[in-house]
C-alpha positions in Angstrom: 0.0 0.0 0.0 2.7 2.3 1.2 2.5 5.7 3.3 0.8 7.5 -0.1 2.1 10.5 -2.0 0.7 13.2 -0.2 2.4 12.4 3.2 5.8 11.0 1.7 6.0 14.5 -0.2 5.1 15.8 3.1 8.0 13.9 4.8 10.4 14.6 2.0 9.5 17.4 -0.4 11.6 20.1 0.7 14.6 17.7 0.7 13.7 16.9 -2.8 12.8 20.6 -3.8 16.5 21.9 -2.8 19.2 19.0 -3.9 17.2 17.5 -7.1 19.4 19.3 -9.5 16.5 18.7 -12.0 12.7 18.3 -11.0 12.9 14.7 -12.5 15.9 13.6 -10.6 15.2 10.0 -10.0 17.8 9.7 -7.0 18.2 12.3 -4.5 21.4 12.3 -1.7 21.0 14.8 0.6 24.2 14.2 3.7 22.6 11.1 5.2 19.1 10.8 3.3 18.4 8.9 0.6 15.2 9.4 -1.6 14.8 7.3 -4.8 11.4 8.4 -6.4 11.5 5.4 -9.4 11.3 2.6 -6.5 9.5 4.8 -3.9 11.0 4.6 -1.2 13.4 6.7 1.0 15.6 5.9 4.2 18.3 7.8 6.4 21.4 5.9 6.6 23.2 6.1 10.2 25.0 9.1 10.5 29.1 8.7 9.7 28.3 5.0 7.8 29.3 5.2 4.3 27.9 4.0 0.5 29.2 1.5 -0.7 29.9 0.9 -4.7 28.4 -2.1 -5.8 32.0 -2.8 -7.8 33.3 -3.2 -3.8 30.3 -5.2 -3.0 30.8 -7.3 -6.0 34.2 -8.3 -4.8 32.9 -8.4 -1.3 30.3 -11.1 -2.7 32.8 -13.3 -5.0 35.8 -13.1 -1.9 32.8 -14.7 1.0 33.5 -18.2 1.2 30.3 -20.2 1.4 29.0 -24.3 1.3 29.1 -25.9 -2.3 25.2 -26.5 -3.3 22.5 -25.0 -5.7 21.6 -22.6 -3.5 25.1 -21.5 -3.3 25.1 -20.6 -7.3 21.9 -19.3 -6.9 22.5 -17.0 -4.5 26.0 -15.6 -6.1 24.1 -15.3 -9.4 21.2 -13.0 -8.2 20.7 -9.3 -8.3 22.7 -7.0 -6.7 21.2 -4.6 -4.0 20.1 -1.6 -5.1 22.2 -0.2 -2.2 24.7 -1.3 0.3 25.7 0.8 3.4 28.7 0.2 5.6 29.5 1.3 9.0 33.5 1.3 7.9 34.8 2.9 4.4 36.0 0.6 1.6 39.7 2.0 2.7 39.3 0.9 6.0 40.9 -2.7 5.6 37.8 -3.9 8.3 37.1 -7.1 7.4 33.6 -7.5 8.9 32.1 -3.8 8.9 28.4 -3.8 10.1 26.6 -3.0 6.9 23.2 -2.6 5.5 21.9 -4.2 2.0 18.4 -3.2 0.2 17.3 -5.4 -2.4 14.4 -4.7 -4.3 12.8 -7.4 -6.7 9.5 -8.3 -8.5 7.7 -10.5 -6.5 3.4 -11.1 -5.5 2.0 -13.8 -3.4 0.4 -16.8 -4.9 -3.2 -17.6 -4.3 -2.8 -19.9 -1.0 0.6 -17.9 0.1 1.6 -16.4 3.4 4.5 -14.1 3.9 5.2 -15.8 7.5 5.2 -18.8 5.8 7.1 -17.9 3.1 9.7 -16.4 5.2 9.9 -19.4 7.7 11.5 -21.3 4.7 14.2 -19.2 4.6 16.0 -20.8 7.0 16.2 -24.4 5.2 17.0 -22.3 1.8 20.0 -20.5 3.4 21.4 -23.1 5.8 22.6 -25.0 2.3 24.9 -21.6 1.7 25.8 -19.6 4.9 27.8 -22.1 7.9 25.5 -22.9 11.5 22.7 -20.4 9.9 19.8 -20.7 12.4 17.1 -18.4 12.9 17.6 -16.6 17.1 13.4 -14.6 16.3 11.4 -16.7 14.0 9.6 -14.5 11.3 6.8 -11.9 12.9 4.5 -10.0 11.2 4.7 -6.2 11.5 3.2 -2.9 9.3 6.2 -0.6 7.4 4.3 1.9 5.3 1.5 0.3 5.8 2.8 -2.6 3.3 2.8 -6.8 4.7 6.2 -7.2 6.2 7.8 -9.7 8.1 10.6 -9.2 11.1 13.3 -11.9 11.8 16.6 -12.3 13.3 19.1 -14.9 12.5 22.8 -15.8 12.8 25.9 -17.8 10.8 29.2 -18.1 10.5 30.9 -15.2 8.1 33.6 -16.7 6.3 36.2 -14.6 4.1 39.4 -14.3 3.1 40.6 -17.0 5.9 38.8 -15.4 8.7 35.9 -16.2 10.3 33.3 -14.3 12.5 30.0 -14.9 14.1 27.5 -12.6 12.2 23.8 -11.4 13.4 21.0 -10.9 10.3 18.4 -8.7 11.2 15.8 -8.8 7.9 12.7 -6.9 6.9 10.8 -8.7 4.0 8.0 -5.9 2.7 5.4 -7.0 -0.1 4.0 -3.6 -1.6 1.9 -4.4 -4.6 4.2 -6.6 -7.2 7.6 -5.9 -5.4 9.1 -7.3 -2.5 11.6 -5.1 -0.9 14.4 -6.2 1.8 16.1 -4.2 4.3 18.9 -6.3 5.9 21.6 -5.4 8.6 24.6 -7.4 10.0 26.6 -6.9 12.7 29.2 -8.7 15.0 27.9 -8.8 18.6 31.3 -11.1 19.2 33.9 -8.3 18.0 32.0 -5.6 19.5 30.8 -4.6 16.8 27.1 -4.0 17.3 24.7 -1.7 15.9 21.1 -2.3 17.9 20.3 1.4 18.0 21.3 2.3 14.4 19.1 -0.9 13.2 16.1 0.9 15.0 16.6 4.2 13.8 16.8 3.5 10.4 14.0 0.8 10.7 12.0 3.5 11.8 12.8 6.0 8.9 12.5 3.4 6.1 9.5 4.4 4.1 7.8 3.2 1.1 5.2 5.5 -0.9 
C-alpha cells in the first residue's frame, strides 16, 4: 500500500525541492538521506556510515566463502542490492564492517501464500549456503508503510578471506503491490561490533510511498 504521496512529499519534499538538480531527478542524496522516487522509497542511513559501490560489493560477494550447493550458485548469481551501506569505508581494511543491504525485486504472493510462511523457509534455503545459519526470532509479522512485512533475526558463521566471525541478520521482508523489498543489517555482537540502536533508527525512517 505504502504511506501515499501526499504524506511521503510531506516527509520529503523540501529535501527533494533543494538537492534535485533537476525536477525529474530520480535519486536524490542529501548528507545522510536517501530518496529514490523510481522505486518509492526513502531511508536515512546512520550518520558517519558510508555507501558502498556495488564494484566493492561485487568483490565483497565473489571473496565470501560459502558451502558448495545450488543454492550457493543461486545466490552468487542474483541481483545485486540496489544499495549497500557500511559502517567502515571501503579504505578501512575492516574485514567485517556492520553494513546494510536493500534489495528490491518483482515478487506477489500466490493464491494460497503467506508471507510468514514464506519467510519461515528461509532458514532451510539459506542453511545450504551460509555455515550454522539458524534463525535466534522466528519471522513476525509487522506494518512498514502500511505494506505486509515480516521481522526476523538470525545468525551464521561469516567466512572470508581466511577469517571467520559470528554474524547477526536482522531482515525486513516488505510486499507492496508486485515488489518485494528487503532491508537487511549485519553486525558482530562477538567483535564488538554492534549496531542495535542504528538498526532501530533506520527501521523507523525506512519508508515506502
Amino acid at each position: 500500500m505504502g504511506i501515499g504521496r501526499r504524506e511521503f512529499l510531506k516527509l520529503f519534499g523540501a529535501v527533494i525541492a533543494t538537492a534535485a538538480s533537476t525536477p525529474l531527478q530520480a535519486i536524490i542524496v542529501s548528507n545522510d538521506l536517501y530518496i529514490n522516487r523510481a522505486l518509492g522509497l526513502a531511508y536515512k542511513k546512520p550518520s558517519g556510515w558510508h555507501f558502498l559501490s556495488l564494484e566493492a560489493f561485487a568483490d565483497i560477494k565473489e571473496k565470501q566463502q560459502l558451502l558448495d550447493s545450488d543454492t550457493t550458485e543461486k545466490l552468487k548469481s542474483g541481483d545485486d542490492p540496489i544499495a549497500m551501506i557500511c559502517q567502515y569505508p571501503e579504505s578501512s581494511g575492516v574485514t567485517f564492517s556492520p553494513s546494510i543491504t536493500i534489495y528490491v525485486e518483482n515478487f506477489e504472493l500466490l493464491d494460497g501464500e503467506n508471507l510468514q510462511e514464506l519467510v519461515s523457509t528461509l532458514a532451510d534455503t539459506y542453511s545450504k549456503a551460509l555455515v550454522n545459519y539458524k534463525f535466534e526470532v522466528p519471522p513476525q509479522p509487522l506494518s512498514v508503510s502500511r505494506c505486509e512485512a515480516s521481522e526476523y533475526v538470525s545468525t551464521f558463521i561469516h567466512q572470508q578471506e581466511d577469517k571467520e566471525a559470528l554474524c547477526r541478520h536482522r531482515s525486513i521482508a516488505i510486499i507492496r503491490d508486485k515488489q518485494m523489498y528487503t532491508v537487511n543489517m549485519f553486525d558482530y555482537p562477538a567483535l564488538g561490533r554492534t549496531v542495535d540502536q542504528e538498526y532501530v533508527e533506520f527501521k523507523e525512517a525506512f519508508k515506502l510511498v
